[in-house]
PDB file of N, CA, C and O in Angstrom:
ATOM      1  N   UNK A   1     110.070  71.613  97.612  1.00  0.00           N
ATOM      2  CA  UNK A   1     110.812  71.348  98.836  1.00  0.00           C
ATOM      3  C   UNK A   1     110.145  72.084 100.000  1.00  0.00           C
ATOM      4  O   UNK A   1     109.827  73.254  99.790  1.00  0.00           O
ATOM      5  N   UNK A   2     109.923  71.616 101.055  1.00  0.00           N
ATOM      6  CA  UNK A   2     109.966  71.749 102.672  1.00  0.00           C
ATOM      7  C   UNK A   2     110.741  72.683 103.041  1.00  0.00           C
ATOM      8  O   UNK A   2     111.922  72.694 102.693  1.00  0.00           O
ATOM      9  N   UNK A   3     110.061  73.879 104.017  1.00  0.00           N
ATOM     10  CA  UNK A   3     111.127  74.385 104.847  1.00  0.00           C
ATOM     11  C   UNK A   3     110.731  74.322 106.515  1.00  0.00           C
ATOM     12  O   UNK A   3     109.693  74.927 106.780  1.00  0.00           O
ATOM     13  N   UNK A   4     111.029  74.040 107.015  1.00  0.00           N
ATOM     14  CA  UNK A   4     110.669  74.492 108.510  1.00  0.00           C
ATOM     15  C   UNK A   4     110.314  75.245 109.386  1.00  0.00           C
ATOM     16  O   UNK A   4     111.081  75.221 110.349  1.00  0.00           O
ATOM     17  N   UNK A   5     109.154  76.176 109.522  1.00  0.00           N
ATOM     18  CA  UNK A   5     108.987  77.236 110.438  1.00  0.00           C
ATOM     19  C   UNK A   5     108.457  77.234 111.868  1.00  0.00           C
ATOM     20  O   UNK A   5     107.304  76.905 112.146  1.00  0.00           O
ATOM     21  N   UNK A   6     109.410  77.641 112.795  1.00  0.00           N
ATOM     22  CA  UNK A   6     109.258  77.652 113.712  1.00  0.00           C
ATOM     23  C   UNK A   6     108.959  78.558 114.563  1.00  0.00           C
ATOM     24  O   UNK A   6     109.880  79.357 114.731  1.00  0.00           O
ATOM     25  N   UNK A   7     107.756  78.815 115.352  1.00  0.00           N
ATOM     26  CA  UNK A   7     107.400  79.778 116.611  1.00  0.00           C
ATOM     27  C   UNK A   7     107.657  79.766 117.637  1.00  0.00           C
ATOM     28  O   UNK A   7     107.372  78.612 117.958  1.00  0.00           O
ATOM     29  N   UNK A   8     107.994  80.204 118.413  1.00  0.00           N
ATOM     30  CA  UNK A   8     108.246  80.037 119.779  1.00  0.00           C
ATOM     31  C   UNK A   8     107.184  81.550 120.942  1.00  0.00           C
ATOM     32  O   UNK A   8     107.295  82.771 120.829  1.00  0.00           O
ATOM     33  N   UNK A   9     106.583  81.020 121.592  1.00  0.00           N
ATOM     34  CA  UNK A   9     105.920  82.118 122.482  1.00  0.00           C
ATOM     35  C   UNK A   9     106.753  82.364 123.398  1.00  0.00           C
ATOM     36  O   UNK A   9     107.207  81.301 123.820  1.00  0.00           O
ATOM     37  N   UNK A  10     107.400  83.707 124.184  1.00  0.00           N
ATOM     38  CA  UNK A  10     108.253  83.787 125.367  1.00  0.00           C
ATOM     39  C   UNK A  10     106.953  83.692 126.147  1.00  0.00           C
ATOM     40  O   UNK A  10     105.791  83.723 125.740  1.00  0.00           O
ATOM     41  N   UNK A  11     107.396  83.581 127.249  1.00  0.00           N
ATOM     42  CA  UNK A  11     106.861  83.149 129.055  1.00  0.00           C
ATOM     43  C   UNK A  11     106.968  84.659 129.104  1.00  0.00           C
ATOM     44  O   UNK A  11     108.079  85.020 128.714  1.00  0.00           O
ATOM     45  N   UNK A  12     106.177  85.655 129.456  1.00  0.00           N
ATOM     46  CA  UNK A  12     105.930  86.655 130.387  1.00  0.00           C
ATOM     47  C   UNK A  12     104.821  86.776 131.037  1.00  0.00           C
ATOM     48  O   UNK A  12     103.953  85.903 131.013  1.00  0.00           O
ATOM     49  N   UNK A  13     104.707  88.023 131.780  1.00  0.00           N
ATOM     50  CA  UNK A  13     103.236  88.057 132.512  1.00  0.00           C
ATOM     51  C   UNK A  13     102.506  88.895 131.552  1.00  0.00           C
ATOM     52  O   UNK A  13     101.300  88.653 131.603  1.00  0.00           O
ATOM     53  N   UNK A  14     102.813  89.780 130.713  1.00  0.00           N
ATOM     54  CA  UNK A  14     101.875  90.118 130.226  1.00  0.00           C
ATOM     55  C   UNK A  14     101.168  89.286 128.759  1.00  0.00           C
ATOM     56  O   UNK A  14     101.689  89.111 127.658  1.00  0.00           O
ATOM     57  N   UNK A  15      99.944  88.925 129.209  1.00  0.00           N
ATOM     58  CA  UNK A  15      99.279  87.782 128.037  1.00  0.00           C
ATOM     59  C   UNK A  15      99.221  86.519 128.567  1.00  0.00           C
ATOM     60  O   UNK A  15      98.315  85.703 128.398  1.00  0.00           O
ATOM     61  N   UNK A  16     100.534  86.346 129.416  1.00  0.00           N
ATOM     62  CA  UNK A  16     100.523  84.766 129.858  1.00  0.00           C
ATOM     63  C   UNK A  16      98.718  83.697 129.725  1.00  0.00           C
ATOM     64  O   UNK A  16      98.475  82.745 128.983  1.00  0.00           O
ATOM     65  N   UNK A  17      98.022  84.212 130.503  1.00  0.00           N
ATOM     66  CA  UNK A  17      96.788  83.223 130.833  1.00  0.00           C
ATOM     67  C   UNK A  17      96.290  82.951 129.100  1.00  0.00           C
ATOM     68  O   UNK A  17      95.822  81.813 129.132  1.00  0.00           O
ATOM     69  N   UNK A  18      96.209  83.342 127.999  1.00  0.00           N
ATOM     70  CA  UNK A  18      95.321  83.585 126.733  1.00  0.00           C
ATOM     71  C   UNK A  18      96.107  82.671 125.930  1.00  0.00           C
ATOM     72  O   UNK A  18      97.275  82.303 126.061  1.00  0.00           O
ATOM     73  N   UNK A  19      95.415  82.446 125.260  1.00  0.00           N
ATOM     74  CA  UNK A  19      95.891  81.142 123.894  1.00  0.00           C
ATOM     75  C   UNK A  19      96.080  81.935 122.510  1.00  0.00           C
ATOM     76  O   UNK A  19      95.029  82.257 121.954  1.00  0.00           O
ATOM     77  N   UNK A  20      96.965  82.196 122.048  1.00  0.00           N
ATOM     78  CA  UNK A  20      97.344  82.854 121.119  1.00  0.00           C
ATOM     79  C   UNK A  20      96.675  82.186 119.692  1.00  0.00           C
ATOM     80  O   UNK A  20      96.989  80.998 119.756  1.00  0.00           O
ATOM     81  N   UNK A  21      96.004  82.376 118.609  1.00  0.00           N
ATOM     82  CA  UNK A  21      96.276  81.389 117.282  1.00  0.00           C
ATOM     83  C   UNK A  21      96.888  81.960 116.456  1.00  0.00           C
ATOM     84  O   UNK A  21      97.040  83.177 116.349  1.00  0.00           O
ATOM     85  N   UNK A  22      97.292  81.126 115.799  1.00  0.00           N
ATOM     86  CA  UNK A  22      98.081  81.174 114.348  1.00  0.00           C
ATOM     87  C   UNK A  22      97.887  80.976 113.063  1.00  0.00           C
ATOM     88  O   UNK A  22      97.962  79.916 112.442  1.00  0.00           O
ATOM     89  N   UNK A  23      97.656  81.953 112.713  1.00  0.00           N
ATOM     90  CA  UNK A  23      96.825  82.380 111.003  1.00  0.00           C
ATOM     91  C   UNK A  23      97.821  82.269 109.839  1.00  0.00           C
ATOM     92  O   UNK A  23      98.444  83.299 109.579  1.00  0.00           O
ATOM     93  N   UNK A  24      98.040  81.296 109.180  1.00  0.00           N
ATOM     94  CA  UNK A  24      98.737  81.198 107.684  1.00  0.00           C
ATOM     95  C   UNK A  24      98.199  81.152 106.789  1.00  0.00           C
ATOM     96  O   UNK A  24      97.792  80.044 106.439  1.00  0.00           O
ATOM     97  N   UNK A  25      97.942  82.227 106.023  1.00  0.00           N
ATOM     98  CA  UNK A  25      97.884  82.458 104.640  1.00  0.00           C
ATOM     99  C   UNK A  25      96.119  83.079 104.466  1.00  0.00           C
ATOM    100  O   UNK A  25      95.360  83.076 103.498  1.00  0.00           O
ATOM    101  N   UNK A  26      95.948  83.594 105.953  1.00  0.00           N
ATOM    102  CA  UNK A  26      94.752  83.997 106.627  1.00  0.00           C
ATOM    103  C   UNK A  26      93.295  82.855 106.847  1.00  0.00           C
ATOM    104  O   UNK A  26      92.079  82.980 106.700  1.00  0.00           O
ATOM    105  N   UNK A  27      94.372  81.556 107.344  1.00  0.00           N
ATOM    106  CA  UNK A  27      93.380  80.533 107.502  1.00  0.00           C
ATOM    107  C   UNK A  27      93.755  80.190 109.342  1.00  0.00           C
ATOM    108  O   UNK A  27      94.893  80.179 109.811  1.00  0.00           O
ATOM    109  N   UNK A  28      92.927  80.028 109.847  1.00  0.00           N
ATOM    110  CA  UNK A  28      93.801  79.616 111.405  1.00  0.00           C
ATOM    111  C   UNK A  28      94.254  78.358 111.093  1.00  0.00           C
ATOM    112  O   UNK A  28      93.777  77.545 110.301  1.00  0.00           O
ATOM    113  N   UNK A  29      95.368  78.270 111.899  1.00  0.00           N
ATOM    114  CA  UNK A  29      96.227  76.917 111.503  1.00  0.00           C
ATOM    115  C   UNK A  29      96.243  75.996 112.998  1.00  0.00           C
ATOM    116  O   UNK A  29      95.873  74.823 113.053  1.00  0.00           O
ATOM    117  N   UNK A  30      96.673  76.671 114.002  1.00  0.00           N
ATOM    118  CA  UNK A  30      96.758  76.368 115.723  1.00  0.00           C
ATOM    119  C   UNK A  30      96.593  77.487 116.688  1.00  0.00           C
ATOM    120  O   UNK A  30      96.419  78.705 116.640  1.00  0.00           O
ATOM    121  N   UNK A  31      96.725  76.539 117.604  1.00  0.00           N
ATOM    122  CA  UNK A  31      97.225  77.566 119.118  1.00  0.00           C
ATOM    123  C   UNK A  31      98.089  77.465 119.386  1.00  0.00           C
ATOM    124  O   UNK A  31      98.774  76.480 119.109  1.00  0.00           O
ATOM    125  N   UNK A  32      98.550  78.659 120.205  1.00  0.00           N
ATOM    126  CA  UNK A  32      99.905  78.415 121.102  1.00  0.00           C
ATOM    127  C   UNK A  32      99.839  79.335 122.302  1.00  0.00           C
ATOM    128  O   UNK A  32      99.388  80.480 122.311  1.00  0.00           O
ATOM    129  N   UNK A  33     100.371  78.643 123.338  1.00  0.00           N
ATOM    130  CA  UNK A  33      99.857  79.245 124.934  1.00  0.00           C
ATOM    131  C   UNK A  33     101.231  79.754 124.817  1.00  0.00           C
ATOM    132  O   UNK A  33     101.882  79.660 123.778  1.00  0.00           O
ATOM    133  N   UNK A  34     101.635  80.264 125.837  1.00  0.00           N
ATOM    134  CA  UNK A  34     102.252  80.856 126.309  1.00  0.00           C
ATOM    135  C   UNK A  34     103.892  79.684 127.123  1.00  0.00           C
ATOM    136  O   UNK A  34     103.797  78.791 127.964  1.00  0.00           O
ATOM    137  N   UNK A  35     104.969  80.123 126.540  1.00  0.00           N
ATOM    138  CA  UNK A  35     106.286  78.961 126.811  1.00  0.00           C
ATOM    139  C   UNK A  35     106.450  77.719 125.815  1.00  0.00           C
ATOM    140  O   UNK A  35     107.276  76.807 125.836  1.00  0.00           O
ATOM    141  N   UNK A  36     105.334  77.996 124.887  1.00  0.00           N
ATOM    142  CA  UNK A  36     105.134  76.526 123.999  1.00  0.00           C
ATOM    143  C   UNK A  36     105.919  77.147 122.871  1.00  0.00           C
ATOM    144  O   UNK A  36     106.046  78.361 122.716  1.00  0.00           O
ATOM    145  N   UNK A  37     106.471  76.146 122.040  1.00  0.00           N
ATOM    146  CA  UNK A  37     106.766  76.512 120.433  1.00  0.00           C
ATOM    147  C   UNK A  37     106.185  75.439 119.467  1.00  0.00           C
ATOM    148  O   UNK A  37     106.043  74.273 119.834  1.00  0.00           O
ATOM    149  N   UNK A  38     105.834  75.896 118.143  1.00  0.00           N
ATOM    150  CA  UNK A  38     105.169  75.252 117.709  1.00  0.00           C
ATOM    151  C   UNK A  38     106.039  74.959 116.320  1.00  0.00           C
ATOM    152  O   UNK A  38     106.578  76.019 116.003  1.00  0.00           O
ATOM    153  N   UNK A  39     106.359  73.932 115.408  1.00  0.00           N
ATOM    154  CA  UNK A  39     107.446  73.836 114.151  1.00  0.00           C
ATOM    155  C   UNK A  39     106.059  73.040 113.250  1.00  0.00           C
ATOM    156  O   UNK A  39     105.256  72.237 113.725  1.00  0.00           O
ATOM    157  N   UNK A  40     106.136  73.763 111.308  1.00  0.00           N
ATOM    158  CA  UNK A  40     105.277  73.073 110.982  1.00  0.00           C
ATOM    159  C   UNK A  40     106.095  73.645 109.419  1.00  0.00           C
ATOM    160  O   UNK A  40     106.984  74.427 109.081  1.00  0.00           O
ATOM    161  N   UNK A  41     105.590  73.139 109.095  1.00  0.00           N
ATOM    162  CA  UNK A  41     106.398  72.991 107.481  1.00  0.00           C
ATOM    163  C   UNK A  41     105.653  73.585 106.233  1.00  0.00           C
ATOM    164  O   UNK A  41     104.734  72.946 105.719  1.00  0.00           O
ATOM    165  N   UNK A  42     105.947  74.494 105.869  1.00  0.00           N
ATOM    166  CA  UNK A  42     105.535  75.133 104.382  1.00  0.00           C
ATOM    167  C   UNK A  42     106.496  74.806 102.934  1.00  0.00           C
ATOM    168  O   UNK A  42     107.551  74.238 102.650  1.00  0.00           O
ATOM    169  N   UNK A  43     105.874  75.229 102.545  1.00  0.00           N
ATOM    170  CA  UNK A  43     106.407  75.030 100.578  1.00  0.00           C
ATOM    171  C   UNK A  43     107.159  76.187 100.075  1.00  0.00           C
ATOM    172  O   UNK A  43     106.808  77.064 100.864  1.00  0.00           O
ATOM    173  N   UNK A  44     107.938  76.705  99.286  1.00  0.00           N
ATOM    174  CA  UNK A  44     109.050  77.503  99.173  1.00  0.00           C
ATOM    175  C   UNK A  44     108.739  79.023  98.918  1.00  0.00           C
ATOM    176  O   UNK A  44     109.540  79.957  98.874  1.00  0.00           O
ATOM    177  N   UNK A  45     107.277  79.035  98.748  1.00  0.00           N
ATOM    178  CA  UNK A  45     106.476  80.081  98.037  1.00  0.00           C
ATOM    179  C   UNK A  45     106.095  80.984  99.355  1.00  0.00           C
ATOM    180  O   UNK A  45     105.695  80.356 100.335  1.00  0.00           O
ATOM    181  N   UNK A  46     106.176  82.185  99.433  1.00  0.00           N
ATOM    182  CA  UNK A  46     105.602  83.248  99.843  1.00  0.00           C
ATOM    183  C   UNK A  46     104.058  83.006 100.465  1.00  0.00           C
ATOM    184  O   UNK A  46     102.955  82.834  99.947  1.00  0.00           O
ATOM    185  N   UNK A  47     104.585  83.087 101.933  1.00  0.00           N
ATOM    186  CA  UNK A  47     103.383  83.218 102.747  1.00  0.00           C
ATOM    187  C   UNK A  47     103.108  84.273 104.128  1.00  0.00           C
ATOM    188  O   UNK A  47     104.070  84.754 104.726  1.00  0.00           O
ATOM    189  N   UNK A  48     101.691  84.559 104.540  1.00  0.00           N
ATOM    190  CA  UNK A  48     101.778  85.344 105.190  1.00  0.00           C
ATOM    191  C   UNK A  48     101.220  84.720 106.991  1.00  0.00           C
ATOM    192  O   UNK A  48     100.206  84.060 107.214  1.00  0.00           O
ATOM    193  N   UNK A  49     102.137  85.143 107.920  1.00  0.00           N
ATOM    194  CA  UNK A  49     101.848  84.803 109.081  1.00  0.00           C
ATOM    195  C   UNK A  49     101.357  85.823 109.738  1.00  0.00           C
ATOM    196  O   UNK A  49     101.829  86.944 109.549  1.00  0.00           O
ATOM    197  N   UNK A  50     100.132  85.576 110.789  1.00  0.00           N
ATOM    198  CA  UNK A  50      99.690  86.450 111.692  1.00  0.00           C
ATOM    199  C   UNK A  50      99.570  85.561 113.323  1.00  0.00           C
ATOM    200  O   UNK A  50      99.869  84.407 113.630  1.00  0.00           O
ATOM    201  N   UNK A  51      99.142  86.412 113.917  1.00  0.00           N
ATOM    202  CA  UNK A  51      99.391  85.840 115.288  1.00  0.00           C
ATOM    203  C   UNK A  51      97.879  87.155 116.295  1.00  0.00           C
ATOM    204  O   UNK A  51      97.867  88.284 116.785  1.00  0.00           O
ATOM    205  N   UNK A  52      96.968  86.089 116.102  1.00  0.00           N
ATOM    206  CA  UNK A  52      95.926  87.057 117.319  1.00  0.00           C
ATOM    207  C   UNK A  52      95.850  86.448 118.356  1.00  0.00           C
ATOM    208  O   UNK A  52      96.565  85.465 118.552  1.00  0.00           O
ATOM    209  N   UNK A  53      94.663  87.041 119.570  1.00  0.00           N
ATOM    210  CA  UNK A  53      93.597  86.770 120.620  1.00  0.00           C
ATOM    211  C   UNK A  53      92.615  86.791 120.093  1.00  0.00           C
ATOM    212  O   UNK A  53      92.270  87.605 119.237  1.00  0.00           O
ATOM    213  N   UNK A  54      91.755  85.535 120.694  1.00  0.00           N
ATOM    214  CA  UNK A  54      90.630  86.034 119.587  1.00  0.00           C
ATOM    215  C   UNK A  54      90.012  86.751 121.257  1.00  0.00           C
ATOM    216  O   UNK A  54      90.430  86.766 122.415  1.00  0.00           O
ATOM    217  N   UNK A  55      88.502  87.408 120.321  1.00  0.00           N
ATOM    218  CA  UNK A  55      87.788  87.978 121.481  1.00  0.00           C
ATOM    219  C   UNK A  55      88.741  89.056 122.415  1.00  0.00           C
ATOM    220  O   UNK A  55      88.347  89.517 123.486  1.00  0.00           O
ATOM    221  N   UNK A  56      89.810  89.307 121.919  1.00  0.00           N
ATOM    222  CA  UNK A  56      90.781  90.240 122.481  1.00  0.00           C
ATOM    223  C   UNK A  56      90.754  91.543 121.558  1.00  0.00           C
ATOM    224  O   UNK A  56      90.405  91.460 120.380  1.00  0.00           O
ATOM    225  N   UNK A  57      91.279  93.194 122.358  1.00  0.00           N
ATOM    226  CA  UNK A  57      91.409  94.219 121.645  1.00  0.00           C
ATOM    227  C   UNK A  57      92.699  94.542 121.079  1.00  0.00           C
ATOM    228  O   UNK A  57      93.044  95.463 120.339  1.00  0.00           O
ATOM    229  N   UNK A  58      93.494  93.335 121.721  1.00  0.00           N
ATOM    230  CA  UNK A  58      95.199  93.037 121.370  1.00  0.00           C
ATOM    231  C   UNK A  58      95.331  93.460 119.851  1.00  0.00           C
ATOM    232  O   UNK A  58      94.646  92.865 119.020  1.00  0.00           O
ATOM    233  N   UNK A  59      95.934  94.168 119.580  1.00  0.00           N
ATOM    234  CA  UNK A  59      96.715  94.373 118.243  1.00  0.00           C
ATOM    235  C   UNK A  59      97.236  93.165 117.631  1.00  0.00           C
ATOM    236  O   UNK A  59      98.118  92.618 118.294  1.00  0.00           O
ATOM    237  N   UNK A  60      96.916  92.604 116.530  1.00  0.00           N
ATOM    238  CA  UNK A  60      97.307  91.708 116.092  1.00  0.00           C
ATOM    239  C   UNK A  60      98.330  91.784 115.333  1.00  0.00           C
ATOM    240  O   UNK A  60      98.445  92.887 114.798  1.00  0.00           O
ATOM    241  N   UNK A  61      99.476  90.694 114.966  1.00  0.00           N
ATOM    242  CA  UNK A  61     100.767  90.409 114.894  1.00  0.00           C
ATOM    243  C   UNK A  61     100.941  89.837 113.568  1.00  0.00           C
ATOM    244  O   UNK A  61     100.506  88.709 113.334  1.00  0.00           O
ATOM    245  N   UNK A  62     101.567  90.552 112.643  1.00  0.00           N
ATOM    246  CA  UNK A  62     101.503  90.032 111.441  1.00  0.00           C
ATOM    247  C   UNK A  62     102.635  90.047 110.949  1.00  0.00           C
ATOM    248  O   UNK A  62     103.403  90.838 111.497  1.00  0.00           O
ATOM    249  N   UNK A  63     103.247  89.163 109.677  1.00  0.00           N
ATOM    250  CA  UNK A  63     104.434  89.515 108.587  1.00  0.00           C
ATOM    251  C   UNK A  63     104.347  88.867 107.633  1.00  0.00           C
ATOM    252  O   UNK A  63     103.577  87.922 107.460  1.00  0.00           O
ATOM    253  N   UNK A  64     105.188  89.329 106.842  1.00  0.00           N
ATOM    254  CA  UNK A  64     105.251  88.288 105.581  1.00  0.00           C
ATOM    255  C   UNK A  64     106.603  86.936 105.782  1.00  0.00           C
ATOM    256  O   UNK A  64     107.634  87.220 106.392  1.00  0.00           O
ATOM    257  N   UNK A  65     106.395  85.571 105.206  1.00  0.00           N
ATOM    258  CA  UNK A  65     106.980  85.343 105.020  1.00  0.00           C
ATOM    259  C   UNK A  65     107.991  85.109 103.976  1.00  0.00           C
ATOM    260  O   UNK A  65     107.741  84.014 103.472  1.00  0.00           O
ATOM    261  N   UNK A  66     108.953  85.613 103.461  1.00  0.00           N
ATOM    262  CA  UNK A  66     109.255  85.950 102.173  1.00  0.00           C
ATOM    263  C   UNK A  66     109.759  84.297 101.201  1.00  0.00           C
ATOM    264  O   UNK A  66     110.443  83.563 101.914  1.00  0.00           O
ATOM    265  N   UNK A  67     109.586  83.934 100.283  1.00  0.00           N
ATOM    266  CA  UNK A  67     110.000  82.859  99.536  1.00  0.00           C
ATOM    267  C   UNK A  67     111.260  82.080  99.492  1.00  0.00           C
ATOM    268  O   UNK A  67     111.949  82.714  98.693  1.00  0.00           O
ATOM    269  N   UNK A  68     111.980  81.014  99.921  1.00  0.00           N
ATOM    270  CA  UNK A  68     113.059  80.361 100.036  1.00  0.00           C
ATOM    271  C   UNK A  68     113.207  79.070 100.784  1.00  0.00           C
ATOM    272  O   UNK A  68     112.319  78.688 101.546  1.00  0.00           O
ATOM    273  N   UNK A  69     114.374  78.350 100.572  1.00  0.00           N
ATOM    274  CA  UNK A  69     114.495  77.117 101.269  1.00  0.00           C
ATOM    275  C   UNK A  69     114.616  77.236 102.445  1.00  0.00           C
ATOM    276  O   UNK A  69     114.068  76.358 103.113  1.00  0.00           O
ATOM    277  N   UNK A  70     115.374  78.354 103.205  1.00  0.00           N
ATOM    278  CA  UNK A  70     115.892  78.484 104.582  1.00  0.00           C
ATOM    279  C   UNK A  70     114.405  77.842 105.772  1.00  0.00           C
ATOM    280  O   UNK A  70     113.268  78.314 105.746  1.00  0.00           O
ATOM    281  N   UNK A  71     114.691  77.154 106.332  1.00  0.00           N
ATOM    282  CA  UNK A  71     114.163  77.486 107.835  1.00  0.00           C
ATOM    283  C   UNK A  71     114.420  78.883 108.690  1.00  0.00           C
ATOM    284  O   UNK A  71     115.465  79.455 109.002  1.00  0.00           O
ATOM    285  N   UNK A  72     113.132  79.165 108.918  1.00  0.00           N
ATOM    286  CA  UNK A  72     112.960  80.344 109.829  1.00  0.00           C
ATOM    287  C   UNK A  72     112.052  79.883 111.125  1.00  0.00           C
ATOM    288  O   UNK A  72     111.139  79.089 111.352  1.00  0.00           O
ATOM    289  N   UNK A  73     112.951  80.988 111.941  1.00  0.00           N
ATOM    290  CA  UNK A  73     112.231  80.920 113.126  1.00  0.00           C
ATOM    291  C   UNK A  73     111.873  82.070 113.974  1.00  0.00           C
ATOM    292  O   UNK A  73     112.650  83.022 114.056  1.00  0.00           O
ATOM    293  N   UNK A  74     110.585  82.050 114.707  1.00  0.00           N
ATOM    294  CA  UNK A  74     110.042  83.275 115.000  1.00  0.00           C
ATOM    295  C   UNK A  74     109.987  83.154 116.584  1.00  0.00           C
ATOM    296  O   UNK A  74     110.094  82.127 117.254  1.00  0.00           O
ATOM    297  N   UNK A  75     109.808  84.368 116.984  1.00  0.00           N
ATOM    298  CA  UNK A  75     109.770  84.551 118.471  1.00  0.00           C
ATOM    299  C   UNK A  75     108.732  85.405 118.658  1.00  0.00           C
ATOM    300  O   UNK A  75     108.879  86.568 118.281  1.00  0.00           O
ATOM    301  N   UNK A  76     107.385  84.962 119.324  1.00  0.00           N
ATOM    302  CA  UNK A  76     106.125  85.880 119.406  1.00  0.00           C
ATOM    303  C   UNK A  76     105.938  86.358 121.322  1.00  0.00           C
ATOM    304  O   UNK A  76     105.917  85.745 122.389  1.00  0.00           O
ATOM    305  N   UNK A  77     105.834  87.850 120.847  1.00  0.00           N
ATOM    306  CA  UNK A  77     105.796  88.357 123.031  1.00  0.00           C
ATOM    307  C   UNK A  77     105.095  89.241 122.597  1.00  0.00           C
ATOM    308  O   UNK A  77     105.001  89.578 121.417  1.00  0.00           O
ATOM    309  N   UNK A  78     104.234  89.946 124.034  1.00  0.00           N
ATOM    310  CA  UNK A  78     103.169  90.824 123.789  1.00  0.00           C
ATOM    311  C   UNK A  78     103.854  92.069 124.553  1.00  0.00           C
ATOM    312  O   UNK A  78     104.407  91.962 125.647  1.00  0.00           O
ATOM    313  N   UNK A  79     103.712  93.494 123.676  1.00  0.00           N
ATOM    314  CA  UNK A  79     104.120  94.654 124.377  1.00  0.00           C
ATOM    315  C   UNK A  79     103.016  95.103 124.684  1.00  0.00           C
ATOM    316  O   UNK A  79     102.047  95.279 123.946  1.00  0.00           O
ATOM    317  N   UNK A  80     103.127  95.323 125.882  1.00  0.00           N
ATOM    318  CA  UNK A  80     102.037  96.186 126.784  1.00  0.00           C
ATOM    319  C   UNK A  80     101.560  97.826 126.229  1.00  0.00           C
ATOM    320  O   UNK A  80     102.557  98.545 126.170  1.00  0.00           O
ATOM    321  N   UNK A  81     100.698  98.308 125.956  1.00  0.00           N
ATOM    322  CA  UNK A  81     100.392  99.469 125.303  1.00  0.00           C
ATOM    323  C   UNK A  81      99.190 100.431 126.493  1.00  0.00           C
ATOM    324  O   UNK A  81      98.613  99.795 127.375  1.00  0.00           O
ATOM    325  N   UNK A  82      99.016 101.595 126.373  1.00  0.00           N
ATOM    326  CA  UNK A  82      98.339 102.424 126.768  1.00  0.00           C
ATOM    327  C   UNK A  82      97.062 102.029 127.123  1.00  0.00           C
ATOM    328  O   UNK A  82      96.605 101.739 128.228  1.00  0.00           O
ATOM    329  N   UNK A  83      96.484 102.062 125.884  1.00  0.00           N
ATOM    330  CA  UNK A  83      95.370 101.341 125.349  1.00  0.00           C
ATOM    331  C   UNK A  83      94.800  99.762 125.325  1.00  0.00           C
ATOM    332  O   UNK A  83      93.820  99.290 125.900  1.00  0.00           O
ATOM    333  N   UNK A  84      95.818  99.104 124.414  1.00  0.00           N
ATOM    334  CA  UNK A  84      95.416  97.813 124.011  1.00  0.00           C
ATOM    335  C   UNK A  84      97.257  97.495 123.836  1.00  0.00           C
ATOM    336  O   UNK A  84      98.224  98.140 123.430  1.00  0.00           O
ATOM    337  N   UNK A  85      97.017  96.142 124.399  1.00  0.00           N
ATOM    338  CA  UNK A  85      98.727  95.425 124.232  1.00  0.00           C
ATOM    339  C   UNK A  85      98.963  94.969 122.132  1.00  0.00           C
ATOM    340  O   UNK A  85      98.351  94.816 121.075  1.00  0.00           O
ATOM    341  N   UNK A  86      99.948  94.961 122.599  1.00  0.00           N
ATOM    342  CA  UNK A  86     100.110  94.287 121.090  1.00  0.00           C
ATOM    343  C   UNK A  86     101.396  93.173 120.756  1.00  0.00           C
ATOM    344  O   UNK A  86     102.550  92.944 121.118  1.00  0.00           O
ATOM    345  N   UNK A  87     100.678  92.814 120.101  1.00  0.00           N
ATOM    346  CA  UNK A  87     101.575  91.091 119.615  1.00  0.00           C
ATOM    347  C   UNK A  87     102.652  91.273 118.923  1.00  0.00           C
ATOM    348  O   UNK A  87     102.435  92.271 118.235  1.00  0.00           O
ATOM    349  N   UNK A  88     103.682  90.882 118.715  1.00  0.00           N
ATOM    350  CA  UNK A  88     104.906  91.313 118.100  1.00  0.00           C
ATOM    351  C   UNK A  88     106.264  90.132 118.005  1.00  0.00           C
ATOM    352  O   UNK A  88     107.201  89.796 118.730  1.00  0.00           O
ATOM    353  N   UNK A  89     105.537  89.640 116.203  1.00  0.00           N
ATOM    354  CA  UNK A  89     106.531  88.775 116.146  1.00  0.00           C
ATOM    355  C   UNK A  89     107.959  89.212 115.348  1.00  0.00           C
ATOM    356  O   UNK A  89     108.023  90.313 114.800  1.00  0.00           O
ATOM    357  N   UNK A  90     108.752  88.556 115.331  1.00  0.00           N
ATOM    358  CA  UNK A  90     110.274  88.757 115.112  1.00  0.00           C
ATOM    359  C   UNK A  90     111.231  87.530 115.202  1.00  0.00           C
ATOM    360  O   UNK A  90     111.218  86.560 115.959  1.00  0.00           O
ATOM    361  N   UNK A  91     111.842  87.791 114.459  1.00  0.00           N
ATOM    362  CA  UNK A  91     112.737  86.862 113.517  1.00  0.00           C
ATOM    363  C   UNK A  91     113.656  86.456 114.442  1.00  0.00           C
ATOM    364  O   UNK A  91     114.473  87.314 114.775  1.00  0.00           O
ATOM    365  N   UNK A  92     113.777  84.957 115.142  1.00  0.00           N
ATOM    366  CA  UNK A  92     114.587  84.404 116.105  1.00  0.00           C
ATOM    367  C   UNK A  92     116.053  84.884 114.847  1.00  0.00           C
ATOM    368  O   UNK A  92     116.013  85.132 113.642  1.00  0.00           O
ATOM    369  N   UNK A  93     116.910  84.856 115.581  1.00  0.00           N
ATOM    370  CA  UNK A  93     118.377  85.236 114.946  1.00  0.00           C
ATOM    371  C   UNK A  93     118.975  83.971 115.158  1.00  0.00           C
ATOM    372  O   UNK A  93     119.724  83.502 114.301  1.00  0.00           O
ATOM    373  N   UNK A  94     118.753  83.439 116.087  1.00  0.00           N
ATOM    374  CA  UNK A  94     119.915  82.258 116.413  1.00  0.00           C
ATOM    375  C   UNK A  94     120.169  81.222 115.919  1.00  0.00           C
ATOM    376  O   UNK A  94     121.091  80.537 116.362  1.00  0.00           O
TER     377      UNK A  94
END
């Protein structure tokens, strides 16, 4: 069985101009700019999502996705850092 996973990028200024990709199971899968969301469908089994820049010093954005039928959905924004910003995805609640 199919589950549904969904990304969503928030709209801010920090990162806005850069094309984010999206790494499943450490293969790139897409892009996603900035205000876009992207929905694509996996198999019930345990997978892992990341989220870089490429050519960027951005901290890259990673988790697991843990095994089940549920649809999940993610919300990816960049926190601004000292140094280097970093990507930071998290589990839409709604």
């Amino acid at each position: 069985m199919k589950r549904k996973i969904t990304i969503t990028r928030k709209r801010n200024f920090i990162g806005y101009v850069v094309d984010m990709t999206i790494i499943i199971d450490h293969k790139p899968f897409n892009i996603i700019k900035s205000g876009e969301f992207i929905e694509f469908y996996v198999d019930e089994d345990h997978h892992f999502l990341e989220i870089s820049v490429p050519r960027s010093s951005a901290q890259r954005g990673s988790l697991e996705i843990p095994p089940g039928t549920e649809d999940v959905s993610y919300i990816v924004s960049v926190k601004a850092g000292i140094l280097k910003n970093q990507i930071v995805i998290s589990q839409n609640k709604d």
